[in-house]
N, C-alpha and C positions, 0 to 999 in steps of 0.2 A: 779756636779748635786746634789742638797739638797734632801731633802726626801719630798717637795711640788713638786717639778720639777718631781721626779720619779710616783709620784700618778698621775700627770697629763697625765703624757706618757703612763702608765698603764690603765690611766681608758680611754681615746683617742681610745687607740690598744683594748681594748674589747670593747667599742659600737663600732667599727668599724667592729671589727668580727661580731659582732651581728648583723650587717648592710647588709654584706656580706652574712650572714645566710638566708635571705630572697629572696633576687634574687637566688642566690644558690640551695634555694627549690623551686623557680617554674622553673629553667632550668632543674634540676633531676628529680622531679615528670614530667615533659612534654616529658623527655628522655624514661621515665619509662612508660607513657602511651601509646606513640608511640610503644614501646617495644609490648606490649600487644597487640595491635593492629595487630600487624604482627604476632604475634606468633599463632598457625594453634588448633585452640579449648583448650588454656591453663585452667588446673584445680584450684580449690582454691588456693592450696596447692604451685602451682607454683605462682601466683599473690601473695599470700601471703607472698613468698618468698620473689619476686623482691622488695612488696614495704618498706618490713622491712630493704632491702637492703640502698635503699631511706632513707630512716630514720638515718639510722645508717650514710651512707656519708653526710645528711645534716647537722649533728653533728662533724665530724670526719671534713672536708672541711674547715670551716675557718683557725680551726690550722693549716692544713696544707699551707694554704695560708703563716702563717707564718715562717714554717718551710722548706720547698721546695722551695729549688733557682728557680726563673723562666728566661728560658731561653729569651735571647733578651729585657734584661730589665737592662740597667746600672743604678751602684748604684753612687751617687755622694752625697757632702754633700751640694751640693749648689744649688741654683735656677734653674741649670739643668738638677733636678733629676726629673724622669719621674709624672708628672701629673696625676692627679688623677681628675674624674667630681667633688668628693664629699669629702672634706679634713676636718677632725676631728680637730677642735684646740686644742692645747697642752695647753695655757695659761689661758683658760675660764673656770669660775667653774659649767657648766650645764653640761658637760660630766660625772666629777664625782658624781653631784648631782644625775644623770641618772643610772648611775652605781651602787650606793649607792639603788634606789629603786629597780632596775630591782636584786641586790643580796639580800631584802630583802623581794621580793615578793616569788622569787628562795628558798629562805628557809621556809619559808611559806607550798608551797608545796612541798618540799623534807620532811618537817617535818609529813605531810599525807601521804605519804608513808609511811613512818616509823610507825603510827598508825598505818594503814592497816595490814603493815606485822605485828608489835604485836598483833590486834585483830584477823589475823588467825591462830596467835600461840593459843590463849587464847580459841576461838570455839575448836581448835582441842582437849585442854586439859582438858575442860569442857565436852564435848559430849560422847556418848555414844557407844560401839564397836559394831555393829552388824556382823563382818565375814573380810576377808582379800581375795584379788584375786591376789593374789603374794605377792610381797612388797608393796600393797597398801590397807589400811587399810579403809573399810566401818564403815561411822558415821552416827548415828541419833542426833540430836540436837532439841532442843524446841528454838534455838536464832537464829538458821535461817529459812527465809521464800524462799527457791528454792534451788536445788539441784548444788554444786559448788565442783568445782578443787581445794583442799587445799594443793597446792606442798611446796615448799621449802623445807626444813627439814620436817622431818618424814610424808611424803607426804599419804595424805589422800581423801576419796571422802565422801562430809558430805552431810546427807537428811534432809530436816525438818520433824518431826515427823506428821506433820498435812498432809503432802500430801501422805506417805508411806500409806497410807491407802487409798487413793483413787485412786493409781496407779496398773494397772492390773498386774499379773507377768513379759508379753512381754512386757508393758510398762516399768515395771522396769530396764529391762534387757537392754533397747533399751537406757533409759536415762544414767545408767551406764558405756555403752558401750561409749557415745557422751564425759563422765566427765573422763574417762578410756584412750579416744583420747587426751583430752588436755594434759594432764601429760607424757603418751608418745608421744608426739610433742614437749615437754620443752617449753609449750603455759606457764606456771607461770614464768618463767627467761625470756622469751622474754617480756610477758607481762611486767615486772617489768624496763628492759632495756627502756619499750615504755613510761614507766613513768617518768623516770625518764628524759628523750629526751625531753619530753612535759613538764618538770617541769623548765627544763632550760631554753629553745626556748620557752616560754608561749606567747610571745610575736608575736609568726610568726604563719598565717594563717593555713602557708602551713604543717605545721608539726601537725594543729588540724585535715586537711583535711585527711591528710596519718593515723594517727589515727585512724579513724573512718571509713575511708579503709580496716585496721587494723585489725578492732573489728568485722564487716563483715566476711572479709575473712576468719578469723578465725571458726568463728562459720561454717559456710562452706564447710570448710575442714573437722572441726571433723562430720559433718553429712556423708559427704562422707567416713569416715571411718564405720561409722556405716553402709550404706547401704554399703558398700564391704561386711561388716562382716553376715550381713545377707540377702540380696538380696532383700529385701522388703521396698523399696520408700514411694509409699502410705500407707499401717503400718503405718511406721514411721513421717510422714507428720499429721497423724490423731496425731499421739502420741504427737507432739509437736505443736496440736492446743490445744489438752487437757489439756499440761501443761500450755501452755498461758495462760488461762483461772481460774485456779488453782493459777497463780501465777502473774499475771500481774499486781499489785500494788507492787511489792516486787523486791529487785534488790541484785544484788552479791555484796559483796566488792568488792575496785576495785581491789584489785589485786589476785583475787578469781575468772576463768573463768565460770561464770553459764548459766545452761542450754539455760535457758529463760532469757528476760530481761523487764524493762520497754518499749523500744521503739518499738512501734506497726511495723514500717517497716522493723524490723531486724527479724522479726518472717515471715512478707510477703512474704521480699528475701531470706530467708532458704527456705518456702513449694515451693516457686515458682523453686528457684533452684533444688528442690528435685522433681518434675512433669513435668521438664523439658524433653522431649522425646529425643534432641539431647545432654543431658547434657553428662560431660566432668568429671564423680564421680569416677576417681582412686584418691586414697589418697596421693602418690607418687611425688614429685618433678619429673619433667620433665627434658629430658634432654636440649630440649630446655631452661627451666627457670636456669636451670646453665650456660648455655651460655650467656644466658642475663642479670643475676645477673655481668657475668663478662668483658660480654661489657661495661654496667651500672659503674663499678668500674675502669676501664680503662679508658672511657671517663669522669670521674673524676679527675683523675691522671692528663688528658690531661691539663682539665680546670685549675688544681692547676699550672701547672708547664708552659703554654705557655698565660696566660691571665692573664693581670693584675687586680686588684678587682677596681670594680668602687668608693669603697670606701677605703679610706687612713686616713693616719693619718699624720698632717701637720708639718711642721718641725719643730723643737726647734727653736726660734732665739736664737743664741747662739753669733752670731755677734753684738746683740744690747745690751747685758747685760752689764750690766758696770761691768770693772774689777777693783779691791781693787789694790790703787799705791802698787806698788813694791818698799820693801826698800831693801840696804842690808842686810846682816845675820850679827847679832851684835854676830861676831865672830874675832880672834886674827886680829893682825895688818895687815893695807892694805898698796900698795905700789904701783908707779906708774911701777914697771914693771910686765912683763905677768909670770914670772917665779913664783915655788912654793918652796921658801924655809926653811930648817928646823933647828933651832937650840935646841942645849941642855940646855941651860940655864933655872937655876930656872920657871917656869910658872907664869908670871903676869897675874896683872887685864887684860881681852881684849880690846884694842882698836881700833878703824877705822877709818882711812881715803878714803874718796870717793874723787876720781879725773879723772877726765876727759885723755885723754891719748892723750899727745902733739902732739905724730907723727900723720900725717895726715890717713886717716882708706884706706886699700888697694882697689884699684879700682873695682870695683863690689860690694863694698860692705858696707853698712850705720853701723857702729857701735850705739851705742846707750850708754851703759858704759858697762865700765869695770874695772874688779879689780883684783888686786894681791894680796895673803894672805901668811903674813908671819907667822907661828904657832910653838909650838913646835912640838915637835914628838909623843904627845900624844894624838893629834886633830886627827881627818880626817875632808878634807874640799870635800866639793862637791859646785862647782863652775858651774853657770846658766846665759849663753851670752842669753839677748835677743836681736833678731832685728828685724827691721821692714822696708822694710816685710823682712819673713826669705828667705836668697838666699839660690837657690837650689843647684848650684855648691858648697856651704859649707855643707850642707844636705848630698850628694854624697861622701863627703869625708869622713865622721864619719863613 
């Protein structure tokens, strides 16, 4: 196999994966809703769980497609090897053409990442100290407009300096407390994990849907730690109308969780969530949502290892290539018998004779040629019968 042959097979096997990735994400996300469904008043924090769970196997699942034997699935190399609805051609140049954009759209946004995380190094080391509540260091800055989660390295909580002034004390304390939650939740690594899922799969619905799932949830959960910590809902529901208000043309980086944001329905579903009478506001993973993060992951395993993917990738013809004629090896002298012998004598020029072999070829079996090398003793020969076809009973004996 040339190194055209190899790219074609490679680039075949990842839009195939990729292919796989989308039916994949509406059988998990459908897993994962049903999950919710059943589970007895689950909290953000547990939804939040499952559906990052989601995310992460509709990532992790194709490869595994290729790396986990699947039971009840022989492998053959020929016409009847198991079928597939939807076969990837190995010989066509629109798979790697496909491959070729889908890796440079992939880089495109992996490379916004990478800004992001630079510009929240560069806010953190521009801005200004006001105080520390542990290891985590309060900023004021004039270069952002809403109050954000600046984790990764030397993790921080940064204010714009235009709204510090029009926030009450208990407002303040109420939004700190919300930017206080994401950092300890490791809401800036998950977040960053969620980007980088979407940067690859750009291409699949179901992984914008979980998303923005995601980005909900989250917000969510860090309110619900806020009202544990202080027992005041409505407070805090006024508090983050005020901020809306205050900051509603202005948005976080993205990989910066902030308080508020531009979309008017993510500030809806927080108050509504928050004035909720039967609401579900322990902070806490359930034990419930760990059992069903590990159903969720089991009936993954199952999928990889007992189903075959509806999409494949089509066989090499390997039978149709034409083969380059076989000559012998223009090595020492040949000879019509099978025997290998060696003399001492001075080393001449090499020469060859090809000959057919008088005696008739043993029953069972088509010879094709053969040859006898007579060399000195400073050769090695390695000697290569082909036949056609090759018998097994000669196979068996080697």
């Amino acid at each position: 196999m040339n190194w055209l042959d190899f790219a074609n097979v490679t680039a075949a096997t990842a839009l195939s994966s990729a292919l796989n990735s989308i039916w994949l994400g509406l059988l998990l996300a459908g897993l994962a809703a049903a999950m919710l469904r059943v589970l007895p008043s689950s909290n953000a924090t547990t939804r939040y769980a499952l559906w990052f769970t989601t995310l992460m196997l509709i990532l992790a699942m194709p490869p595994l497609f290729l790396l986990v034997p699947r039971s009840g699935v022989v492998l053959s190399a020929g016409p009847a090897a198991a079928a597939v609805p939807l076969a990837v051609p190995v010989t066509a140049e629109w798979p790697i053409c496909l491959v070729l954009a889908w890796l440079a759209i992939t880089l495109v946004l992996l490379a916004r990442v990478a800004w992001s995380l630079h510009y929240i190094h560069s806010l953190k080391r521009r801005a200004t100290l006001l105080g520390t509540r542990g290891n985590i260091r309060l900023l004021a800055s004039t270069d952002v407009q809403v109050p954000m989660a600046a984790g990764f390295t030397q993790r921080a909580i940064i204010f714009p300096e235009s709204v510090l002034a029009q926030l009450s004390p208990e407002e303040f304390e109420q939004v700190l407390a919300h930017e206080l939650a994401h950092l300890r939740r490791w809401d800036d690594w998950t977040q960053l994990l969620q980007s980088l899922g979407q940067a690859v799969l750009f291409f699949n619905p179901v992984v914008h849907w979980i998303g923005r799932r995601l980005e909900i949830e989250r917000e969510i959960a860090c309110d619900h730690w806020v009202v544990s910590a202080t027992g005041k809902p409505r407070p805090y529901a006024a508090c983050l109308t005020h901020l809306h208000e205050l900051t509603r043309r202005a948005n976080a980086p993205q990989l910066a969780p902030g308080a508020t944001g531009k979309r008017r329905w993510q500030i809806s579903a927080r108050v509504e969530a928050l004035l909720e009478t039967d609401r579900h506001s322990t902070p806490r993973l359930s034990r419930s949502g760990w059992l069903a993060a590990c159903a969720l992951a089991s009936a993954a395993l199952v999928v990889a290892t007992q189903m075959t993917p509806p999409v494949g990738v089509a066989e090499l013809p390997i039978a149709s290539m034409p083969f380059a004629r076989l000559h012998a090896p223009a090595v020492p002298a040949l000879a019509p018998s099978l025997a290998v012998t060696h003399t001492r004598a001075a080393p001449a020029k090499p020469r060859m004779l090809a000959s057919r072999m008088r005696k008739p070829a043993p029953a069972g079996y088509v010879l094709v040629h053969a040859w006898s090398v007579e060399t000195p003793s400073n050769y090695l020969v390695i000697t290569v019968v082909f036949f056609e076809p090759p018998p097994v009973t000669l196979l068996n004996r080697i």
